[in-house]
N, C-alpha and C positions, 0 to 999 in steps of 0.2 A: 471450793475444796471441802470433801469430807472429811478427812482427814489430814494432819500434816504431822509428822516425824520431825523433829528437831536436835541435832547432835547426841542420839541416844547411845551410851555405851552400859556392857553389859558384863559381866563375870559371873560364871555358874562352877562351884566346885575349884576355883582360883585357878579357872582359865578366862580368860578375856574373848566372849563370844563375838563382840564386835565393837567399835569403838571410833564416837563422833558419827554415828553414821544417820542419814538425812532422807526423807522421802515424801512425795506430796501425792495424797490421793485424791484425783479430783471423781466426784459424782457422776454416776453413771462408768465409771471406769471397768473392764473388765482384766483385770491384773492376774498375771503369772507370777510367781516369785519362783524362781529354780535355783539349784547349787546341790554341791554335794553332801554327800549324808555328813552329819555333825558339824554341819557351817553354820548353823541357828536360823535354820529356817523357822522352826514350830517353837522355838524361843521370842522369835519377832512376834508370831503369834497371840502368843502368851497376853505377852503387853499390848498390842492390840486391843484385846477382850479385858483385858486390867485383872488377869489373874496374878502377873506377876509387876511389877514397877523397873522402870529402868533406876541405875545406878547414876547418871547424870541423864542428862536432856529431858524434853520434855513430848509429851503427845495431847496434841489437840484435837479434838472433833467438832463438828458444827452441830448449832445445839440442837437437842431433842434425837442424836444419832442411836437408833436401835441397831442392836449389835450381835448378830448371828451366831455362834462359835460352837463345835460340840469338842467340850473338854475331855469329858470323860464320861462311859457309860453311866448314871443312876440305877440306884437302885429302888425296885418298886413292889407294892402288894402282890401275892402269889395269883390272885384273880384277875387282876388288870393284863387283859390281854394287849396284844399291841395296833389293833385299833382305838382301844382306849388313850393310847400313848400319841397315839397322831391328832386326836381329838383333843387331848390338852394344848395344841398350839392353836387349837379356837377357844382358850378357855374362855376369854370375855365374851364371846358369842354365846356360847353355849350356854353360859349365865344368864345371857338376855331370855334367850328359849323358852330357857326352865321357867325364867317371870312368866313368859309369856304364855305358858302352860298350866301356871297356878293360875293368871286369871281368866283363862278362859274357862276354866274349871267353875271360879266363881259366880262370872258370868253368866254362865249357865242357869245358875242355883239364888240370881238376887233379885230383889225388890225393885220394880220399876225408879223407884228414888235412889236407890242407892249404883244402879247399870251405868246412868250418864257418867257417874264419876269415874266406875272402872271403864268403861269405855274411851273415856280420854287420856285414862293411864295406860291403857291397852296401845293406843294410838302411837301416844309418845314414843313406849320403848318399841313397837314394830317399825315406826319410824327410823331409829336410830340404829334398827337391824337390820332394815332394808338399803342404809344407806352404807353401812360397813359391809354390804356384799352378802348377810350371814343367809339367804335365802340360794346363795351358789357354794357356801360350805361343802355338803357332800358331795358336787361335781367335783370342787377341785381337790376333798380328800379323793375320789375316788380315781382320777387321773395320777395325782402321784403313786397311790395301790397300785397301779394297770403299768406306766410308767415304768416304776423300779420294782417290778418285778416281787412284787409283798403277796399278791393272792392266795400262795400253799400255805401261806404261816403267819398272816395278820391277824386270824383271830386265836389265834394262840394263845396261851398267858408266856410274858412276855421275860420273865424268868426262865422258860423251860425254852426258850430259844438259844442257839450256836451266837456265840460272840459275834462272827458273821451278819447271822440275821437282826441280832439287836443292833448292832452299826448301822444296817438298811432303814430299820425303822427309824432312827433315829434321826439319818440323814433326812425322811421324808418328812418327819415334823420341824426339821428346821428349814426344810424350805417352803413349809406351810405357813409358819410364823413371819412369813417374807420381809427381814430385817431390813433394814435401810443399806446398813456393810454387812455382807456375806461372807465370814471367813470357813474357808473348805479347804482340811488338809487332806489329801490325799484320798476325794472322794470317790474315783472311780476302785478303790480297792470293795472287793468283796462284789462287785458288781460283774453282770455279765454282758456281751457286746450289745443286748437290745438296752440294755437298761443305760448303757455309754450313752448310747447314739440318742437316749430321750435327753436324758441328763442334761449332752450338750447343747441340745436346741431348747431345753427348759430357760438356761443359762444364756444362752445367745438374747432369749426374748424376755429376759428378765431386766425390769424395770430399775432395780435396788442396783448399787454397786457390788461386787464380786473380786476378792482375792481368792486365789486360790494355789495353794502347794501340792505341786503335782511331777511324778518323773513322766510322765504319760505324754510322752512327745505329740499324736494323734491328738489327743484330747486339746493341748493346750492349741497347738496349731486349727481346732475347728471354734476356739470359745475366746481364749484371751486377743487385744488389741494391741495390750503391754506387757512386757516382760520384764522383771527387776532380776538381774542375777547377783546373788551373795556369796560372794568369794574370799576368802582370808579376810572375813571383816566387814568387807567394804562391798556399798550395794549399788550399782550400776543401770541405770534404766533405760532399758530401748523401746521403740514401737514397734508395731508389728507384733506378728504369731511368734511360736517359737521357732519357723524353719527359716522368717527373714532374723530372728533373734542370731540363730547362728551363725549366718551369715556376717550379721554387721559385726558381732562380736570379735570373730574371725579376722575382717576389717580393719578393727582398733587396738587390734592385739599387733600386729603387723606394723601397722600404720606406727604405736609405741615404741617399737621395739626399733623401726627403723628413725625415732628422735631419740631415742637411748643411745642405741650408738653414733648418731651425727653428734649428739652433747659428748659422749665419751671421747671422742678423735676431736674434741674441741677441748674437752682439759686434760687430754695427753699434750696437746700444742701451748698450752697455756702452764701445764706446771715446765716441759722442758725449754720452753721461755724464760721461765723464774729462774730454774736452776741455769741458763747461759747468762742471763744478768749479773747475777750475782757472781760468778765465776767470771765477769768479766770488769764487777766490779773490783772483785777482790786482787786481781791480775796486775789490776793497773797501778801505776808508780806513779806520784801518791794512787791510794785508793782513792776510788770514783761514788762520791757520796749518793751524785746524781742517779746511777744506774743501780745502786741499792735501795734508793726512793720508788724508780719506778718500777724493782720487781717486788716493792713492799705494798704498792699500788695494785697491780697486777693480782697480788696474793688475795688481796681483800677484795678483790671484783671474784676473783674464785671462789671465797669464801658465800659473797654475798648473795652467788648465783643460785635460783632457784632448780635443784639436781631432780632429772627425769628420772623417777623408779623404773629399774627392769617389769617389764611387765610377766606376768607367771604363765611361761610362754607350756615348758611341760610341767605341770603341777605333780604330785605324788599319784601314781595309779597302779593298781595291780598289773601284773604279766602274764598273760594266760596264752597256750599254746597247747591244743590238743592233737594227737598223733598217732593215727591210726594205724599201727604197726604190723598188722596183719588185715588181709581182705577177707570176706567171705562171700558164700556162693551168691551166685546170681539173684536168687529170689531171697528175701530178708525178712517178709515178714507175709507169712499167709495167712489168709479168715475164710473160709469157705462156709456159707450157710449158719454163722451163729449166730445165737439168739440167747440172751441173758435177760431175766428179770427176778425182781425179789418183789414176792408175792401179786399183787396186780400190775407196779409198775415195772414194766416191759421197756428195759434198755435197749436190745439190739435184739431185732428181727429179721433173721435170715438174711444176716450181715455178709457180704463178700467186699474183700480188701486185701489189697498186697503191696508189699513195699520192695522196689528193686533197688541192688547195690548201688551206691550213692547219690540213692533219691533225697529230695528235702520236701517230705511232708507235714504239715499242719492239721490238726481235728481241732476243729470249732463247734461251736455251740452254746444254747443256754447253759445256764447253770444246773446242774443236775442231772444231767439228760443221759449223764455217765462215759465223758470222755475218758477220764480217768478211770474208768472201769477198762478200756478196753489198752492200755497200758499195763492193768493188774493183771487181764486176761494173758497180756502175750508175753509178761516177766513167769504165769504160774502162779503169781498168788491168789489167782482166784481158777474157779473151775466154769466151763461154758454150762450153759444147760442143754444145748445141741448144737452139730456143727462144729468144724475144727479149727481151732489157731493155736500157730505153731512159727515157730523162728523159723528159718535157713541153718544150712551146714557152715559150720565154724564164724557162727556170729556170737559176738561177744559186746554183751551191754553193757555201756555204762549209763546210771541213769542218774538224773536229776529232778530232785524233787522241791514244791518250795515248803511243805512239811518236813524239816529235818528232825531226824526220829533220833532221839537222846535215850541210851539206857541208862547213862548215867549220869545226870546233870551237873554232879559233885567234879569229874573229872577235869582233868588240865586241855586245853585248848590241842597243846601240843602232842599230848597222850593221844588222843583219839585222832589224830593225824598221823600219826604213826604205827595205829592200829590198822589204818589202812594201805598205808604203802611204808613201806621197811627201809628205813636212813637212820643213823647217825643224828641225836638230839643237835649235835652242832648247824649237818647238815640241813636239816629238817627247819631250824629257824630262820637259815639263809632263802629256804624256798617261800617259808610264810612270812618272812620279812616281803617277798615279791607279789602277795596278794593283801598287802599294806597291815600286818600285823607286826609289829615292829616293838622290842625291846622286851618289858614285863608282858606285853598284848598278848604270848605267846603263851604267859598261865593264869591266862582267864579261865574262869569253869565254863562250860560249854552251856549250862543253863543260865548263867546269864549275858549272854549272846546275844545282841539285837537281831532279827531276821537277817539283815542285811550283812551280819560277820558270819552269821549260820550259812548262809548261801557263801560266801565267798570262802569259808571252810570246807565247804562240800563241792566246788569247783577246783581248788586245790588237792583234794582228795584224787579228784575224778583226771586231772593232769595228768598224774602221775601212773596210771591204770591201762594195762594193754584191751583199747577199745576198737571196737567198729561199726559201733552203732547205739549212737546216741539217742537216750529215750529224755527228754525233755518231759516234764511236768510243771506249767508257770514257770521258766527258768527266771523272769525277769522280776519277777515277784521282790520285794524287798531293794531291790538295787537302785544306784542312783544312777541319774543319765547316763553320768561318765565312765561307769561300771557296764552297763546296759552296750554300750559302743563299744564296748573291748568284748565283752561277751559273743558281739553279735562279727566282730572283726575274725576269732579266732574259730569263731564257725565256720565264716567263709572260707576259711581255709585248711580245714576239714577236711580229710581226703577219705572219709567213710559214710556213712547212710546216716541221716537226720528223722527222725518221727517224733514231731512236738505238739502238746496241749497246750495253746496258750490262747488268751485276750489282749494281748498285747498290738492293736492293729498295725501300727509303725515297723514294730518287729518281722510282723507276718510279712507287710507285704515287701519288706528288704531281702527275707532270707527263704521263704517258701515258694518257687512255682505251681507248688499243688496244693492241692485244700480237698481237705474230708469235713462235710457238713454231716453233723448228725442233729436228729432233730425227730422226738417221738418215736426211737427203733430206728428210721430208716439212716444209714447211713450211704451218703451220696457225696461221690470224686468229682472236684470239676478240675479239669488240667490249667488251672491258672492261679494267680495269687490271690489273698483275700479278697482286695479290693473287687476284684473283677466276680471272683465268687459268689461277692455280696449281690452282686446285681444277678449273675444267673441264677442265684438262691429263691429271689424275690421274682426273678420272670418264671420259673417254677413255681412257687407257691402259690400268684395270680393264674396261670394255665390248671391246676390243680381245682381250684378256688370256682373258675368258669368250668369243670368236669362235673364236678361234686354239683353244681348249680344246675347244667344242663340235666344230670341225670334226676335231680331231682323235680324241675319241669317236667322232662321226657316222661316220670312216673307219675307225676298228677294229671299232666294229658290222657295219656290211658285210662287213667283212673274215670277222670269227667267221662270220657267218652264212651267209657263200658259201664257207667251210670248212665248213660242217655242211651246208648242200645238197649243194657239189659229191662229199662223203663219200657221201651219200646216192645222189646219182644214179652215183658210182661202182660204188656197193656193188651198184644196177640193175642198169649196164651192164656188170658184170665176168665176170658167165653167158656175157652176149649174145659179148662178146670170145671166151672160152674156147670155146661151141661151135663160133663159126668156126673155131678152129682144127683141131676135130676135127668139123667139116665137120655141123654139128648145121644140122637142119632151117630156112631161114629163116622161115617162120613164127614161129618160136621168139624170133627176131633183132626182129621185127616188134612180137610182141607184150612182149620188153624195153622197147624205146622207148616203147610206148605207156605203160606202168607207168612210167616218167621223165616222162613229157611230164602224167599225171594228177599226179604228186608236185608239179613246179613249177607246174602249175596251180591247185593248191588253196593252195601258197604266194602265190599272186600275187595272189589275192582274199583273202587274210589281212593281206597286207603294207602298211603304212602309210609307212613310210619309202620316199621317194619315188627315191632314189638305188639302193635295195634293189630295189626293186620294176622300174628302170630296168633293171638285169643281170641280174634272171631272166626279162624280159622276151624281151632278147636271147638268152638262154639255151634258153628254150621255141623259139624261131626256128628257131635252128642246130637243134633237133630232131628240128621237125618237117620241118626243110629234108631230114637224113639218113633220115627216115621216108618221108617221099614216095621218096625213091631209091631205098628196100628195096622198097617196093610194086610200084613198075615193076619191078623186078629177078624180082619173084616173078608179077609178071603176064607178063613174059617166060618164064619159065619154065614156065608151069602151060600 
């Protein structure tokens, strides 16, 4: 065991995050922890890394366990870019280096008496650097670079990077420092689908043990072995990914529920037992001491018995139902020929895309590539640079973003809820009572709002809205599983047109049959879901990959070739040159040419390469153009 959890319980704010609760992490483990938002997941965490202490029980680790955790950004010099920042998880290498650079400096510059000594110091510490790997350093910084997706902005100073991008970096120097226990919360955030897909096979072939808190159905299902779900408290361990997790859970939720009630229909039989006894002791003339002993018997086997908890078959979950109350025309969303970029970089080049009435489409992509550009493009807040996009007739957006935009942070939770749809403060808390904001929740300021009540804010918003066409932006962003499943429920039953930006792959490939790949400008439809996308994406880019490869033989072919011809017809015309100069006979001139003009002739009916064949074409031309002009010159003359 790496680790072992011992009846730890926990209070944050005088609520009780969990309590007695137990868990063994054995080596080499790759673990899920899931549950819903505010069950203490990243409170387990905490104690974990020993940032916080549990209140009873205890945690043990096996000794010498180095311990991976990113708590919280650092802060660093305004110079230290953030390759610098990935290089401090080699700092003890990088220490050896340096020695090893002053002495070869010295080296350089000493006294035969005094080399042998640095030389066996030299020896020792490359020793000890060759044996810690530090000679593969920059391979494996530069795989993580390449990996997650760091090349625009690693040598940056690492200040003037997006929260975003410092999360990135940061995650790559913590899997550089390759702890013994890897704890990762919620690491595929800020990432985009190439940098998923390295992530999880970094993680598959990672030696160290791995927790990790994740809502990322996908993810957990290609990396975890085990899953712990934390629920009201109490933590529960299965094997398997997350899709046989739901399964078995499913299982023993049932499986409870149906010894719950076989115990309950056994102390309804057991207490109307007690009470016949006793009514039948008390009935009798004299009373019956006997039949009062044995329902006082009875009572204490009831008491004594250990009582099945109901298991938390429906837990608390929002309501969401969206209703498209009006349809609109047939075409929903047209792009004829656009093309957007700011300054060099070129988003969408000679872009065509269209969305029909109750299509469900997805745009994918790296990160930046400006999915979300072409969202801004078709709500109007932004402008094309050429090329038109444009809604349909009587489409009406609702959109969701996972940027929720606050003017006012100071504001009431409930206020800005009813800046958007018009009820009655009573009725208004009855409806966000149904997206789990329940009691005072209702005059929280809206700045400080976890993501995750900001999104479910701005889905109750969008409930209540006469829609028909849902523009998605990350919708899953922030949410927890069991938020993610109702979101993705009241989709499917959606009765208007869907256009979503997401990385979410679980998501995509449930509720999209279509996929827009965008990728450097080109934006390209495959009629099927992510999944499948992925692979036609990938047998285009190798068909692309062997174009770009042939054309580029095809043009050094030519190239040699019309260095070896024009060698040739040089090596002709270089007499013909030299006796002009010393005034040699033109006939002589004459008959040069014509020994050029037989040479690329017979190349020309040899030549099969159509581009080859094309330049000696034009080559015989020009020759015989210069030949006709010696002729006349010589029929002038004679």
């Amino acid at each position: 065991m790496i680790c072992t959890i011992q009846e730890i319980s926990k209070m944050l704010g005088g609520n009780l995050i969990f309590e007695e609760l137990s868990l063994a992490i054995k080596t080499g483990d790759k673990l899920g922890i899931v549950g819903r938002n505010g069950s203490g997941k990243t409170t387990l965490f905490t104690l974990l890394a020993g940032i916080e202490t549990p209140d009873l029980g205890s945690i043990h680790f096996k000794k010498g366990t180095k311990i991976g955790y990113l708590a919280q950004i650092p802060t660093y010099l305004k110079e230290v870019t953030g390759h610098d920042v990935l290089l401090m998880a080699f700092e003890e290498l990088v220490e050896l280096q340096q020695k090893m650079n002053v002495l070869e400096k010295k080296m350089s510059q000493a006294k035969p008496d005094e080399l042998e000594r640095l030389l066996k110091q030299y020896g020792d510490i490359q020793e000890e650097f060759t044996l810690r790997n530090g000679y593969s350093m920059d391979t494996e910084l530069d795989k993580v670079v390449q990996g997650l997706q760091l090349t625009s902005f690693v040598n940056r100073s690492f200040t003037s990077l997006s929260g975003g991008e410092q999360t990135k970096i940061m995650l790559g120097k913590l899997l550089l420092t390759k702890p013994d226990l890897l704890l990762l919360d919620e690491p595929t955030n800020h990432l985009d689908l190439f940098a998923v897909e390295w992530l999880e096979q970094y993680l598959v072939d990672y030696e160290g043990t791995v927790v990790i808190i994740s809502h990322d159905r996908y993810f957990l299902d290609q990396v975890v072995t085990k899953v712990a779900d934390l629920e009201e408290g109490e933590l529960i361990l299965y094997k398997g990914n997350y899709s046989s997790f739901a399964i078995q859970k499913e299982e023993r939720i049932m499986r409870e529920f149906q010894e719950f009630e076989e115990q309950q229909k056994k102390i309804k039989k057991m207490k109307e037992a007690i009470k016949r006894l006793r009514q039948w002791a008390n009935e009798a003339v004299p009373p019956n001491p006997g039949l009062h002993r044995r329902a006082r018997n009875m009572e204490r086997a009831l008491d004594r018995m250990e009582k099945v908890r109901k298991p938390l078959i429906d837990p608390k979950k929002m309501t969401l139902l969206f209703d498209a109350a009006s349809r609109s025309g047939k075409e929903v969303v047209v792009m004829e020929s656009v093309s957007k970029a700011f300054g060099d970089n070129v988003l969408l080049r000679d872009a065509n895309f269209n969305v029909y009435w109750k299509d469900r489409i997805a745009v994918v992509g790296r990160n930046g590539t400006g999915k979300s550009t072409i969202l801004k493009l078709l709500r109007g807040e932004m402008a094309v640079d050429s090329g038109v996009a444009r809604l349909g007739s009587n489409v009406r957006v609702g959109f969701l973003s996972q940027h929720f935009e606050i003017s006012n942070p100071k504001a009431r939770l409930i206020d800005v809820f009813r800046d958007e749809v018009s009820m009655f403060e009573g009725d208004a808390r009855h409806v966000l009572a149904r997206f789990m904001f329940y009691g005072p929740d209702v005059f929280k300021r809206v700045g400080d709002l976890s993501g995750g009540e900001r999104m479910r804010l701005r889905l109750a918003q969008l409930m209540y809205q006469d829609v028909n066409l849902l523009m998605l932006d990350e919708p899953t962003n922030h949410l927890d599983i069991d938020s993610r499943e109702i979101l993705e429920e009241a989709l499917e039953d959606f009765q208007g047109t869907i256009l979503a930006v997401s990385h979410d792959r679980y998501f995509l490939n449930k509720l999209f049959p279509r996929t827009a790949w965008l990728d450097r400008g080109d934006l390209t439809t495959f009629e099927g879901p992510y999944e499948w996308a992925r692979g036609k994406w990938d047998e285009l880019q190798v068909r692309r990959q062997v174009e770009e490869e042939s054309d580029i033989s095809r043009s050094s072919e030519v190239n040699q070739k019309n260095e070896v011809f024009n060698a040739k017809l040089k090596e002709t015309t270089k007499t013909s040159s030299t006796r002009k100069i010393v005034s040699r006979p033109i006939e002589e001139e004459i008959t040069e040419l014509e020994k050029a003009i037989a040479i690329l002739t017979e190349h020309i009916e040899n030549e099969e390469d159509w581009e080859v064949y094309e330049q000696l074409l034009v080559q015989k031309v020009e020759q015989e153009s210069a030949l006709e002009g010696l002729l006349e010159k010589w029929l002038e003359s004679s």
